[in-house]
PDB file of N, CA, C and O in Angstrom, chain B, residues numbered from 101:
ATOM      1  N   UNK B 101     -26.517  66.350  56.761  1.00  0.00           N
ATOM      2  CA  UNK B 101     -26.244  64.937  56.693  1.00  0.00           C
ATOM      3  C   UNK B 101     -24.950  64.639  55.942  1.00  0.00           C
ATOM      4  O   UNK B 101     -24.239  63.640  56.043  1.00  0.00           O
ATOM      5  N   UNK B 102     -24.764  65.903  55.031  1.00  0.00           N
ATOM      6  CA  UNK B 102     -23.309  65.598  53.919  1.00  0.00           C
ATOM      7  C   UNK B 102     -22.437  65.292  54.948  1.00  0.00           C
ATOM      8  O   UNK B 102     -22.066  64.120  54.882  1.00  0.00           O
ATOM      9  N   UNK B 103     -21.781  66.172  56.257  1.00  0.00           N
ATOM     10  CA  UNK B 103     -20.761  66.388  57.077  1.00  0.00           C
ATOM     11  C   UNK B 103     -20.650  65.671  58.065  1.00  0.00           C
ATOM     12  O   UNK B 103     -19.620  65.693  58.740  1.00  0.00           O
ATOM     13  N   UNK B 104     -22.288  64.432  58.520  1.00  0.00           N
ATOM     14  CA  UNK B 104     -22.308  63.820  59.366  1.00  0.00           C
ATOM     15  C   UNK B 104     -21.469  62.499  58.668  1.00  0.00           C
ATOM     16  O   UNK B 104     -20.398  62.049  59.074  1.00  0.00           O
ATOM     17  N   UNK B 105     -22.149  62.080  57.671  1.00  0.00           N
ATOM     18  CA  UNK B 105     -21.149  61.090  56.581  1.00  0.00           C
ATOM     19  C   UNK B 105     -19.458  61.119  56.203  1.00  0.00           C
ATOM     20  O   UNK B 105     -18.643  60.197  56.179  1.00  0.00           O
ATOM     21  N   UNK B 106     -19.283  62.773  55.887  1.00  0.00           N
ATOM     22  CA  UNK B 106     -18.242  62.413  55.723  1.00  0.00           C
ATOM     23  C   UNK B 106     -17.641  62.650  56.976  1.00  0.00           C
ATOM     24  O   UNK B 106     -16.472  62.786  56.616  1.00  0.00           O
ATOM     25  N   UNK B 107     -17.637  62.757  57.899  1.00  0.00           N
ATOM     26  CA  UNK B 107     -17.052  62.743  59.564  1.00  0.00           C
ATOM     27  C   UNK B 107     -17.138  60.873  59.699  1.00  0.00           C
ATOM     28  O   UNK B 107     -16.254  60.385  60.405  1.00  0.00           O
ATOM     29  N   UNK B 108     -17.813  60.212  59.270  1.00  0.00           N
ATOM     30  CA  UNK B 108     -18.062  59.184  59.497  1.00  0.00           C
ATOM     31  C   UNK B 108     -17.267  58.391  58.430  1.00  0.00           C
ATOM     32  O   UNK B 108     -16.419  57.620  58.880  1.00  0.00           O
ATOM     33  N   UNK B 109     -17.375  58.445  57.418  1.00  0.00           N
ATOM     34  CA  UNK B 109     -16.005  58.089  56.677  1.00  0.00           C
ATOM     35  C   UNK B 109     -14.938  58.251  56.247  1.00  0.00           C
ATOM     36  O   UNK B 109     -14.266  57.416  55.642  1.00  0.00           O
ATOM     37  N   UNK B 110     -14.569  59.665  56.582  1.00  0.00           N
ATOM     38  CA  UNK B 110     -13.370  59.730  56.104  1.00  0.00           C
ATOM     39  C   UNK B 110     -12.281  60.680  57.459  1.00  0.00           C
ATOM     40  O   UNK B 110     -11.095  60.987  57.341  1.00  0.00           O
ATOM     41  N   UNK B 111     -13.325  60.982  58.816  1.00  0.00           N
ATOM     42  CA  UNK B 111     -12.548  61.612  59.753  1.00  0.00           C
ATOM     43  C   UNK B 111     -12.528  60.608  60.986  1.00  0.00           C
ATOM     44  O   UNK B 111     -11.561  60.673  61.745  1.00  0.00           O
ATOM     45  N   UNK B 112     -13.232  59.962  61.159  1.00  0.00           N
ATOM     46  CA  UNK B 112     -13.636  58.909  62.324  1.00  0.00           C
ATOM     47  C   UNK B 112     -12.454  58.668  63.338  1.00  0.00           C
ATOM     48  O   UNK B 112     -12.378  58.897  64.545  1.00  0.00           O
ATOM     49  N   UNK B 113     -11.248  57.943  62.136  1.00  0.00           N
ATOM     50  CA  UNK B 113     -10.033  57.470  63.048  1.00  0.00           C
ATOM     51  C   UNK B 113      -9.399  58.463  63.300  1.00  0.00           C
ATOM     52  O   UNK B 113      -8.698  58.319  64.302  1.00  0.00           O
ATOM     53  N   UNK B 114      -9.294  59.940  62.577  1.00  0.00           N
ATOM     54  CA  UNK B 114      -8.244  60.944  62.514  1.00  0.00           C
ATOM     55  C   UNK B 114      -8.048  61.525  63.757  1.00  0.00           C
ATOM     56  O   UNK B 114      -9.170  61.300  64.210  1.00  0.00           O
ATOM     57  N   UNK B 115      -7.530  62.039  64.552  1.00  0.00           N
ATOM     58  CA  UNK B 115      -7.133  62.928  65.694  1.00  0.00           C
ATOM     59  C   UNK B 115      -8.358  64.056  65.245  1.00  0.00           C
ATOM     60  O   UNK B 115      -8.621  64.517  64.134  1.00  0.00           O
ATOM     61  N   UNK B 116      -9.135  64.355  66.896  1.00  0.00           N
ATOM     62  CA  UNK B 116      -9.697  65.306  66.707  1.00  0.00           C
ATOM     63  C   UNK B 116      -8.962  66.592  67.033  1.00  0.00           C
ATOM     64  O   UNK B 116      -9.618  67.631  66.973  1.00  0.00           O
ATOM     65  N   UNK B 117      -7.882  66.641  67.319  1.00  0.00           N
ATOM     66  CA  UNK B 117      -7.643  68.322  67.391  1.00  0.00           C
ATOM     67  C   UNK B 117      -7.246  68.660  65.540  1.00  0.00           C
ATOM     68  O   UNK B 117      -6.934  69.775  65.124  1.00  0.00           O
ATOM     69  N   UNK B 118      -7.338  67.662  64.848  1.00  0.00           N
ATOM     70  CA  UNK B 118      -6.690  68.134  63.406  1.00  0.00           C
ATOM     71  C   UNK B 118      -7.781  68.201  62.395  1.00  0.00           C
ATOM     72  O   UNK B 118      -7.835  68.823  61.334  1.00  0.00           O
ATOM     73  N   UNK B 119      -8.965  67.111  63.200  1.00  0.00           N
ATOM     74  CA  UNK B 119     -10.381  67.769  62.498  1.00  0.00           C
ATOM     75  C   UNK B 119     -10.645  68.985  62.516  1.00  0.00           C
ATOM     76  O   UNK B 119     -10.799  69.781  61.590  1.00  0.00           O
ATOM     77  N   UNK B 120     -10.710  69.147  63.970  1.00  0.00           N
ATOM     78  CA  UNK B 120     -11.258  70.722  64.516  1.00  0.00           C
ATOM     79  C   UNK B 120     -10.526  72.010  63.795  1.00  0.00           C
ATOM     80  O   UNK B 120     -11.069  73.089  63.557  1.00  0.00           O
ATOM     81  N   UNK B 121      -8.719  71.521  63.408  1.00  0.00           N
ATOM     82  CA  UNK B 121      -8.269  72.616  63.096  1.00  0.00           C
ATOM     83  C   UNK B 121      -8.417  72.253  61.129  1.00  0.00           C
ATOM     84  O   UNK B 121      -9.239  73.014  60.617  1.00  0.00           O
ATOM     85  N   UNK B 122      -8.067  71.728  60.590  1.00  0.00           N
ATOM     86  CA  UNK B 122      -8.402  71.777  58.919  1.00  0.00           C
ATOM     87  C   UNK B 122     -10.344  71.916  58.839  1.00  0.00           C
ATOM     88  O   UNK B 122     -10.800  72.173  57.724  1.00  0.00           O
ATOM     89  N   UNK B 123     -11.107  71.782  59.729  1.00  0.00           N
ATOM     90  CA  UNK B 123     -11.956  72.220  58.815  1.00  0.00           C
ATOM     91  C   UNK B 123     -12.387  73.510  59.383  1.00  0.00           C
ATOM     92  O   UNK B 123     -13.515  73.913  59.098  1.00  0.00           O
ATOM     93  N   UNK B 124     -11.495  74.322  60.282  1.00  0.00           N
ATOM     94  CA  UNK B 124     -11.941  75.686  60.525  1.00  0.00           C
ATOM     95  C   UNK B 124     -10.842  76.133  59.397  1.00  0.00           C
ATOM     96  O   UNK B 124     -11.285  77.028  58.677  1.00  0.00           O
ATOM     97  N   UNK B 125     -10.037  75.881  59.202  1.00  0.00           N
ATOM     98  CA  UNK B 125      -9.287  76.748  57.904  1.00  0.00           C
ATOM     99  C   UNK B 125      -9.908  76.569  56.546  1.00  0.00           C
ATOM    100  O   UNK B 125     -10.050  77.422  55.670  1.00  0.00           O
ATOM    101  N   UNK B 126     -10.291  75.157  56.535  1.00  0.00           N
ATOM    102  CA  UNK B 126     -11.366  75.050  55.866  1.00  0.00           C
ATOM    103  C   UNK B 126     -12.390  75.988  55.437  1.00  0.00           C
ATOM    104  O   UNK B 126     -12.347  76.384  54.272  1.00  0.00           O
ATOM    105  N   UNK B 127     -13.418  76.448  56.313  1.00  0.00           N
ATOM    106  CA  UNK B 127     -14.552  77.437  56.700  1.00  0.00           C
ATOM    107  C   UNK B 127     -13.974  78.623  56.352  1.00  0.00           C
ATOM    108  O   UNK B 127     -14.710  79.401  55.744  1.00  0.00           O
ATOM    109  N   UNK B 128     -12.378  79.120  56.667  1.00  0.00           N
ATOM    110  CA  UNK B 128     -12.286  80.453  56.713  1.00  0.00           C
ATOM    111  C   UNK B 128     -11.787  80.910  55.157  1.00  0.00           C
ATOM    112  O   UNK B 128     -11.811  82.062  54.724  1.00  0.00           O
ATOM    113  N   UNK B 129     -11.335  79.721  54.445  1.00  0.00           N
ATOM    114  CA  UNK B 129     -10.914  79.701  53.360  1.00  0.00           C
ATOM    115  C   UNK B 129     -12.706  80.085  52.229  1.00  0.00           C
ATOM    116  O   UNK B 129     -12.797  80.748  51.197  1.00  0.00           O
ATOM    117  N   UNK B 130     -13.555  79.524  52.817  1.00  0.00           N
ATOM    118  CA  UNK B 130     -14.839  79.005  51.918  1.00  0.00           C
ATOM    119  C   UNK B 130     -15.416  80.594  52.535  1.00  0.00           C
ATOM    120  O   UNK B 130     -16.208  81.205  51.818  1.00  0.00           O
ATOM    121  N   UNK B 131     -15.161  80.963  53.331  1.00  0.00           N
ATOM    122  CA  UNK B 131     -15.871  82.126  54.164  1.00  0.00           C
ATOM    123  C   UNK B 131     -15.580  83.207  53.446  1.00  0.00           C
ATOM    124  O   UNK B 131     -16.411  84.109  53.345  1.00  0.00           O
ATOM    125  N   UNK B 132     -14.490  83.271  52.905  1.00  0.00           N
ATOM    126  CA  UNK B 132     -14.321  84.278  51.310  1.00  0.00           C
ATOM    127  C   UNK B 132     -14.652  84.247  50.170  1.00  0.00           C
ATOM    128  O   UNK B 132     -14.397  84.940  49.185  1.00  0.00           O
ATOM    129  N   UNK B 133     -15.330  83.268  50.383  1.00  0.00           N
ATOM    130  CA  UNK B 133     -16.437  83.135  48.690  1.00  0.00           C
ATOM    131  C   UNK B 133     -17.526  84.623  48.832  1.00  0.00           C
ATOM    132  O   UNK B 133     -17.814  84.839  47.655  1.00  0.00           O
ATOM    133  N   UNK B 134     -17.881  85.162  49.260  1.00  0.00           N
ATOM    134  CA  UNK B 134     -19.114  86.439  49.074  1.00  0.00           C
ATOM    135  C   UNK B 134     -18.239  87.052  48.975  1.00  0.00           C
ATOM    136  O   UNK B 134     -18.778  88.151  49.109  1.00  0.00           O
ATOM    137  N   UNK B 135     -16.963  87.312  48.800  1.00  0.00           N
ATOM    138  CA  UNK B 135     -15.976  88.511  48.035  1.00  0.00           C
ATOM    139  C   UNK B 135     -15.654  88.200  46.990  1.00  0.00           C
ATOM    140  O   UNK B 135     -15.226  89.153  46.340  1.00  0.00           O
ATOM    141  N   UNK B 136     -15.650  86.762  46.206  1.00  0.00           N
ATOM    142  CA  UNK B 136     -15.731  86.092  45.198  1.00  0.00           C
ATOM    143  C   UNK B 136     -17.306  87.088  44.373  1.00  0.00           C
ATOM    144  O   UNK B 136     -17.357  88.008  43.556  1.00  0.00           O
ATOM    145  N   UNK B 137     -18.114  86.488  44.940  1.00  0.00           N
ATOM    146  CA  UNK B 137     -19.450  86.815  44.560  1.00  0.00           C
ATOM    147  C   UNK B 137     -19.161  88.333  44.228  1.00  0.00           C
ATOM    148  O   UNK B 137     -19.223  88.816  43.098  1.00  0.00           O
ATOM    149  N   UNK B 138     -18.849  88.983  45.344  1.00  0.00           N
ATOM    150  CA  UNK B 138     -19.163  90.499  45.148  1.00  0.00           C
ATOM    151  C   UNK B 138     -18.115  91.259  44.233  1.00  0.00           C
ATOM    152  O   UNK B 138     -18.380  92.419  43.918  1.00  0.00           O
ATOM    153  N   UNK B 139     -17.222  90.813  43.895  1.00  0.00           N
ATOM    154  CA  UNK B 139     -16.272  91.065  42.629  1.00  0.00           C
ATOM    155  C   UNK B 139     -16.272  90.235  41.428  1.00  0.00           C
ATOM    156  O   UNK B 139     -15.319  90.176  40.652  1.00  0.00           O
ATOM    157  N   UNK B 140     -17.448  89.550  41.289  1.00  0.00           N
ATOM    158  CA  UNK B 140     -17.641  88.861  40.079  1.00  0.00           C
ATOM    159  C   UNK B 140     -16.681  87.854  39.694  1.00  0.00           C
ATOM    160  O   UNK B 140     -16.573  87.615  38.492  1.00  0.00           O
ATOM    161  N   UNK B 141     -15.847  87.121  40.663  1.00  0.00           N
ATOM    162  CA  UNK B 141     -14.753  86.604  40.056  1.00  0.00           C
ATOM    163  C   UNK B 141     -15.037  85.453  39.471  1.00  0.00           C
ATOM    164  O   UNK B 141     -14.389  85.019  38.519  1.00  0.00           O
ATOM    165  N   UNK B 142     -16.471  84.607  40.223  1.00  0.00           N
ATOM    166  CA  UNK B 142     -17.237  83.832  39.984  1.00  0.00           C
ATOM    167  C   UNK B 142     -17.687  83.002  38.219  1.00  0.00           C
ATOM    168  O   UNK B 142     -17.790  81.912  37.657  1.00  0.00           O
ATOM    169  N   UNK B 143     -17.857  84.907  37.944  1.00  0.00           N
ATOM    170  CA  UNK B 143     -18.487  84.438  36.253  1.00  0.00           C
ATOM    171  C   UNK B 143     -17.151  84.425  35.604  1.00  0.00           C
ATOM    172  O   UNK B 143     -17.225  84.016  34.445  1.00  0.00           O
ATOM    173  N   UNK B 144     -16.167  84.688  35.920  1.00  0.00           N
ATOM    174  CA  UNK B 144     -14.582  84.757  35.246  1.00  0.00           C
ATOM    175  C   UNK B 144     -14.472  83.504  35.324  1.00  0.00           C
ATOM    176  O   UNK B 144     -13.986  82.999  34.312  1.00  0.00           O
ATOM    177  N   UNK B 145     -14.894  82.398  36.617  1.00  0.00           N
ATOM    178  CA  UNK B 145     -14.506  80.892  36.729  1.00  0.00           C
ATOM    179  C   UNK B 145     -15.575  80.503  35.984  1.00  0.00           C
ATOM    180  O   UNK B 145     -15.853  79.321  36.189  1.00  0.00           O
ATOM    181  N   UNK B 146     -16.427  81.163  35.032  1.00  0.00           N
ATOM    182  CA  UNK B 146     -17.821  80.221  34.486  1.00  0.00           C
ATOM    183  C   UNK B 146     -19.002  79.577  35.740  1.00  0.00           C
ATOM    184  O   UNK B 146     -19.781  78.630  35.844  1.00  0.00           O
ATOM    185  N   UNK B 147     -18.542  80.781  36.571  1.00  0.00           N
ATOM    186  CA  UNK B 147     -20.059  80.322  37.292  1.00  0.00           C
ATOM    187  C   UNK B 147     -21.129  80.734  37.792  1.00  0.00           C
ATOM    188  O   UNK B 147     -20.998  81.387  38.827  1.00  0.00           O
ATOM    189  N   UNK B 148     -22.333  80.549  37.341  1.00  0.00           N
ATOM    190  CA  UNK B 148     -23.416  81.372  37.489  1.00  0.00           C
ATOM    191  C   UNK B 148     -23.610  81.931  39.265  1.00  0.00           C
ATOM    192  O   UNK B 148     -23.599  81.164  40.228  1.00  0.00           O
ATOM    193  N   UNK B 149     -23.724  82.940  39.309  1.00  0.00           N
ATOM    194  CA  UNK B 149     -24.247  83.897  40.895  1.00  0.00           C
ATOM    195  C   UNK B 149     -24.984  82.764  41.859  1.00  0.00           C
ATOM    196  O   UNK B 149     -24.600  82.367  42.959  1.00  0.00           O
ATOM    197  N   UNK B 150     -26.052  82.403  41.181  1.00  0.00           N
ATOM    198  CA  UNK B 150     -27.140  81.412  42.148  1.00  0.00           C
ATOM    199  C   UNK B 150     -26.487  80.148  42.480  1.00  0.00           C
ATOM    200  O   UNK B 150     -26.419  79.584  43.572  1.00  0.00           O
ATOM    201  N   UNK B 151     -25.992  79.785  41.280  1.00  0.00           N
ATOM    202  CA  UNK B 151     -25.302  77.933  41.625  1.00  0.00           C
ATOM    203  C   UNK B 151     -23.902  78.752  43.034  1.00  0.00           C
ATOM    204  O   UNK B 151     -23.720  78.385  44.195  1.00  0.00           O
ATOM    205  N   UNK B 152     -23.408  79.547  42.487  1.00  0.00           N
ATOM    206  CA  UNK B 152     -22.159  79.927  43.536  1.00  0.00           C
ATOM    207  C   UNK B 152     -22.129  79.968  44.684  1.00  0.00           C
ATOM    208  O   UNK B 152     -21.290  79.486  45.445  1.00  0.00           O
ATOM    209  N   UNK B 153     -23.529  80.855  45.021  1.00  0.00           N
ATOM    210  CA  UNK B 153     -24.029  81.027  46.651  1.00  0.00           C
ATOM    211  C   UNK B 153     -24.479  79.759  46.914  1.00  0.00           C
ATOM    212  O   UNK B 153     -24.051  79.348  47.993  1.00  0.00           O
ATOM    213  N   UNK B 154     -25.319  78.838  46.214  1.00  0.00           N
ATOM    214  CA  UNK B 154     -25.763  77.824  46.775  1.00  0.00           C
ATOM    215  C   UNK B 154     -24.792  76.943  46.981  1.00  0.00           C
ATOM    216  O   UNK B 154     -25.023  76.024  47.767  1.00  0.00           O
ATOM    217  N   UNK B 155     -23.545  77.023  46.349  1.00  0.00           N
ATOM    218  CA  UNK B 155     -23.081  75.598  46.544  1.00  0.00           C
ATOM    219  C   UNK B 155     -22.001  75.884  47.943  1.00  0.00           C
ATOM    220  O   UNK B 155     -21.353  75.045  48.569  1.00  0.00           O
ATOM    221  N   UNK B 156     -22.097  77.643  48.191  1.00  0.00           N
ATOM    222  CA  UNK B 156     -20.907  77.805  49.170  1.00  0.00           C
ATOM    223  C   UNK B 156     -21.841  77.756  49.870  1.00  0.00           C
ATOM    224  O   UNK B 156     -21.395  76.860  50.587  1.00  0.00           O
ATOM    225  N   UNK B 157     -22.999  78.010  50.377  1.00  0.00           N
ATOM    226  CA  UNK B 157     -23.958  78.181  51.961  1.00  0.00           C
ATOM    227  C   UNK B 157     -23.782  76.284  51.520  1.00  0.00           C
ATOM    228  O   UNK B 157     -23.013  75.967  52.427  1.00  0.00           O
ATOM    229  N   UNK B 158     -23.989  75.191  50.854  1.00  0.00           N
ATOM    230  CA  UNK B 158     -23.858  73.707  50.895  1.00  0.00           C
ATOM    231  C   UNK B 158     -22.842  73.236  51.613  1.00  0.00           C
ATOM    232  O   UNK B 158     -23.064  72.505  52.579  1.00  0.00           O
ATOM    233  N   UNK B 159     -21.387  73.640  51.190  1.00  0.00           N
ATOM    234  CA  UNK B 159     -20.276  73.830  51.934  1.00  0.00           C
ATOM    235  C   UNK B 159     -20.232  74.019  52.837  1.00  0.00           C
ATOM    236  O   UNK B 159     -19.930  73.133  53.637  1.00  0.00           O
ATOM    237  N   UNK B 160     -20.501  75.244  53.215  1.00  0.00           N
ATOM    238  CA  UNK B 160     -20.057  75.641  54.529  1.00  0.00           C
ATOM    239  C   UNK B 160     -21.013  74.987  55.630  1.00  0.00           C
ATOM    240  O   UNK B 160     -20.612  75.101  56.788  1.00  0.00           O
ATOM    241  N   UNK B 161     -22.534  74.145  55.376  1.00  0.00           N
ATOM    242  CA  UNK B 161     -23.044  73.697  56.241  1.00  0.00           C
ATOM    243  C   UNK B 161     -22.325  72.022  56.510  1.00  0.00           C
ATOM    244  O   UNK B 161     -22.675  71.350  57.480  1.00  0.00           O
ATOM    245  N   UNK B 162     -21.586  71.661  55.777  1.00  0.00           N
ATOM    246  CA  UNK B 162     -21.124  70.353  55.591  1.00  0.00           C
ATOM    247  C   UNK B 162     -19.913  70.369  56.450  1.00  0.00           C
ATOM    248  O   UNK B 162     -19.804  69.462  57.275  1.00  0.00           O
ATOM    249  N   UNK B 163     -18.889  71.374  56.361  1.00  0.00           N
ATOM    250  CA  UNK B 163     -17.996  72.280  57.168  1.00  0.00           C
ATOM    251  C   UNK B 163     -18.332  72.379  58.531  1.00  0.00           C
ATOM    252  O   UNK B 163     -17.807  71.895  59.534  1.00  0.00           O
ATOM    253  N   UNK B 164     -19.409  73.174  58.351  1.00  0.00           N
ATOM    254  CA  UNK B 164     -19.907  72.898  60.081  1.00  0.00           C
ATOM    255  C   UNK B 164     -19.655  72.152  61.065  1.00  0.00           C
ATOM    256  O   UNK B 164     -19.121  72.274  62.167  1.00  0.00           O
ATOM    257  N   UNK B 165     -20.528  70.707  59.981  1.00  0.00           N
ATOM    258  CA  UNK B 165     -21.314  69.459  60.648  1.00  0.00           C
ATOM    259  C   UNK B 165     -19.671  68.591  61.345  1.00  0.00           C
ATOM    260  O   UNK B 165     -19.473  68.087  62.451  1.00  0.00           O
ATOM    261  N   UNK B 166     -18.590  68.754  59.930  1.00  0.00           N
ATOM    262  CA  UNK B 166     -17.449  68.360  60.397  1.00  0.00           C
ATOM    263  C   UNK B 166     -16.633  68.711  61.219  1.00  0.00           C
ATOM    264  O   UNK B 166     -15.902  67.895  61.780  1.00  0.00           O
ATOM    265  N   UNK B 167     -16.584  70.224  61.499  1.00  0.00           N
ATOM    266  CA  UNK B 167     -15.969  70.531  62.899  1.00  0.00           C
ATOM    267  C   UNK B 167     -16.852  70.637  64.039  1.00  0.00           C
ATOM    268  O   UNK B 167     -16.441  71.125  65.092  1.00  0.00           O
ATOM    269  N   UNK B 168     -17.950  70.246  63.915  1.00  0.00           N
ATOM    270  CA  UNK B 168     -18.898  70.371  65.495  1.00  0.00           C
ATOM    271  C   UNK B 168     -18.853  69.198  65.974  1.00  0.00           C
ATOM    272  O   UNK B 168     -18.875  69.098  67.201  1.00  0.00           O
ATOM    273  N   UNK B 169     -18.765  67.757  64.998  1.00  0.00           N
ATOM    274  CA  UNK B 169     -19.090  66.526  65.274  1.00  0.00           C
ATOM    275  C   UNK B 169     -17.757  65.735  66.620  1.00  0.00           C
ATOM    276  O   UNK B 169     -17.962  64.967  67.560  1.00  0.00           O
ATOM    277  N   UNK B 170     -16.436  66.389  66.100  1.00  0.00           N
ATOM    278  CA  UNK B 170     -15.406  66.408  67.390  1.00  0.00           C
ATOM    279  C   UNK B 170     -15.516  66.693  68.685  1.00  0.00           C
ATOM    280  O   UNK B 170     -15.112  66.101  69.685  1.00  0.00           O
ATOM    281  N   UNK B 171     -16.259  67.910  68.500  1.00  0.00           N
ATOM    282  CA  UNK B 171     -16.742  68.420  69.905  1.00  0.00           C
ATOM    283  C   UNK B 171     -18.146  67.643  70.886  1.00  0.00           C
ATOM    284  O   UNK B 171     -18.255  67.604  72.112  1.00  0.00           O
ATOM    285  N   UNK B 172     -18.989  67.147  69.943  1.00  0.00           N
ATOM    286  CA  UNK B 172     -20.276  66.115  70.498  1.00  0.00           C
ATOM    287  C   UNK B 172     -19.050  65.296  71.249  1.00  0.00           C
ATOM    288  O   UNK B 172     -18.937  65.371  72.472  1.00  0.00           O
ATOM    289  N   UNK B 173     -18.179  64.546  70.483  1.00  0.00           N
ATOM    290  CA  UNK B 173     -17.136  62.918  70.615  1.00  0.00           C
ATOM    291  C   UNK B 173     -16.204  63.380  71.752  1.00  0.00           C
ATOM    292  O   UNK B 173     -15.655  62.523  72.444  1.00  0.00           O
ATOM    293  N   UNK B 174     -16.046  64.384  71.926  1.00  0.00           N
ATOM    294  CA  UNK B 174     -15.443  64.946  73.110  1.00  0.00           C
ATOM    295  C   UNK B 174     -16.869  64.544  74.426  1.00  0.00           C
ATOM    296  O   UNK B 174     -17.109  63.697  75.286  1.00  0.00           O
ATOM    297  N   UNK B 175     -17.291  65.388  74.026  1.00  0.00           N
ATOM    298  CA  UNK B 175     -18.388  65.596  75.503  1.00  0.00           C
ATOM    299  C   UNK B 175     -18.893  64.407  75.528  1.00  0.00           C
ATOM    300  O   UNK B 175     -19.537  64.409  76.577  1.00  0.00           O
ATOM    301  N   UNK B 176     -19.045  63.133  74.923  1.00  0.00           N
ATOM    302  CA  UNK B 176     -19.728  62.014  74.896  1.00  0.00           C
ATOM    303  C   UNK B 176     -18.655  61.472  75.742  1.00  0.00           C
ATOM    304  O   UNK B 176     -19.029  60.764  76.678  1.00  0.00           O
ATOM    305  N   UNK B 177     -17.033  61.724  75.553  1.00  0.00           N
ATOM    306  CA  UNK B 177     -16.200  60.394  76.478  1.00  0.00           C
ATOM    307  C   UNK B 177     -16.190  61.300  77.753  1.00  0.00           C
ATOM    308  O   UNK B 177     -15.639  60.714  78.684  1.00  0.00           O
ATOM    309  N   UNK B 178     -16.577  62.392  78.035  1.00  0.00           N
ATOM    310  CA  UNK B 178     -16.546  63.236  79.177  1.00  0.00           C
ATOM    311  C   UNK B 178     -17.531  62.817  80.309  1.00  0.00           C
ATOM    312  O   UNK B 178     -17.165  62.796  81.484  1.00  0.00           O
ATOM    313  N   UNK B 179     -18.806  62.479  79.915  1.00  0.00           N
ATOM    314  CA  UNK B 179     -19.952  62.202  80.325  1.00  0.00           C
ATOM    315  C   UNK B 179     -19.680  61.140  81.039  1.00  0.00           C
ATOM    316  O   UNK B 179     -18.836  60.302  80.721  1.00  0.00           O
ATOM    317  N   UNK B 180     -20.580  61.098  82.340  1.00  0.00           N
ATOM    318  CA  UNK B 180     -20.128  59.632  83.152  1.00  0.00           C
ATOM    319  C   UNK B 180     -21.652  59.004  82.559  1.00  0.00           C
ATOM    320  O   UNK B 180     -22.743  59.376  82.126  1.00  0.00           O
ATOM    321  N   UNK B 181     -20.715  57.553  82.945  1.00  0.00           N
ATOM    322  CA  UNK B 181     -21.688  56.747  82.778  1.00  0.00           C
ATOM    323  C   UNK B 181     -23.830  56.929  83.035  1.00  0.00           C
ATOM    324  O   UNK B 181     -24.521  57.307  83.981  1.00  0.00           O
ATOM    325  N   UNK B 182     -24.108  56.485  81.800  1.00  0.00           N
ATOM    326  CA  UNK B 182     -25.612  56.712  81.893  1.00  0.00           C
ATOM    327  C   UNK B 182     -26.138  58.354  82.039  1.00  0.00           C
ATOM    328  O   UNK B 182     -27.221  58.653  82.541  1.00  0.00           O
ATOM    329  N   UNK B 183     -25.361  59.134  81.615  1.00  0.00           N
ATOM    330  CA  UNK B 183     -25.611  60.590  81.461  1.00  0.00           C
ATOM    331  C   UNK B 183     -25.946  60.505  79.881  1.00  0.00           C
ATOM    332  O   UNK B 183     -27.046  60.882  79.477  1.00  0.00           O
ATOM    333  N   UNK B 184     -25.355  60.200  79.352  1.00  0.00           N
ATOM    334  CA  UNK B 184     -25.719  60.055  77.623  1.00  0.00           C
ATOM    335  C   UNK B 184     -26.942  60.044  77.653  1.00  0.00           C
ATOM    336  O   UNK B 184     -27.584  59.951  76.606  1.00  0.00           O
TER     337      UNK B 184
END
């Protein structure tokens, strides 16, 4: 619901090819957090193992929601009438 919101307030008007592309760099940037984890760099930033994983699997589902939601808004103006 985090990624459906913020797609809804803060990506709505934006061009979707620039959604689609900042929040996959996005993802790939956050997608290197478990090398974070697995070299401890984590507790060097003061942050506990459990809060770390949880807040990057939080992320990255919010991430998701924001680059999938372009692609629904695509196939929705694609659709002919009364197919929705």
């Amino acid at each position: 619901l985090v990624g459906v919101a913020a797609y809804n307030g803060l990506f709505k008007e934006a061009r979707l090819s620039s959604v689609i592309l900042w929040s996959s760099v996005a993802s790939a940037i956050i997608g290197l957090a478990p090398l974070a984890l697995v070299s401890h760099a984590n507790r060097a930033w003061g942050l506990d193992d459990r809060l770390f994983s949880l807040g990057d699997d939080v992320v990255q589902s919010a991430l998701g929601e924001v680059g999938f939601l372009p692609l629904l808004v695509l196939a929705a103006k694609i659709c002919p009438p009364g197919i929705k």
